[in-house]
Steps between C-alpha positions, in 0.01 A plus 500: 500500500640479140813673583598350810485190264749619275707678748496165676605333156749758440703413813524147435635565200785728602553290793509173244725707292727616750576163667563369164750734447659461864514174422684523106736784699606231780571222233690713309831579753761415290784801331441569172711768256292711279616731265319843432697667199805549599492450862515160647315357848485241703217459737256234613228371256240606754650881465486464139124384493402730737640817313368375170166446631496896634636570223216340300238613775599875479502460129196416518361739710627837279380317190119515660546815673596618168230325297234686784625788439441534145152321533413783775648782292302361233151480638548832604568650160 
């Protein structure tokens, strides 16, 4: 019963989060230039949020793979 509670909990939260960020994406519609060293862009602010937040999100996701790793190779040892 406990975990269909927090499953239940967990997908209110990634729906909560996810219309949120519909929502920032569709405000956002106006051409922006961005310059990455020596390259220069322009693109929609919505683009640019979205690819910095999978940029942050996949960031995060090899620095706890990473960190799991260790801890595993660790407990092992």
């Amino acid at each position: 019963m406990k975990m269909e509670k927090k499953k239940k909990v967990k997908l209110i939260a990634l729906v909560v989060v996810v219309v949120l960020a519909v929502i920032i994406f569709l405000q956002n519609t106006e051409t922006v230039e961005t310059h990455i060293l020596f390259a220069r862009f322009q693109m929609s602010r919505a683009l640019l949020l979205m690819l910095t937040f999978l940029l942050g999100l996949l960031t995060g996701v090899l620095v706890t793979t990473n960190f799991l790793a260790k801890k595993r190779a660790n407990a092992k040892v």
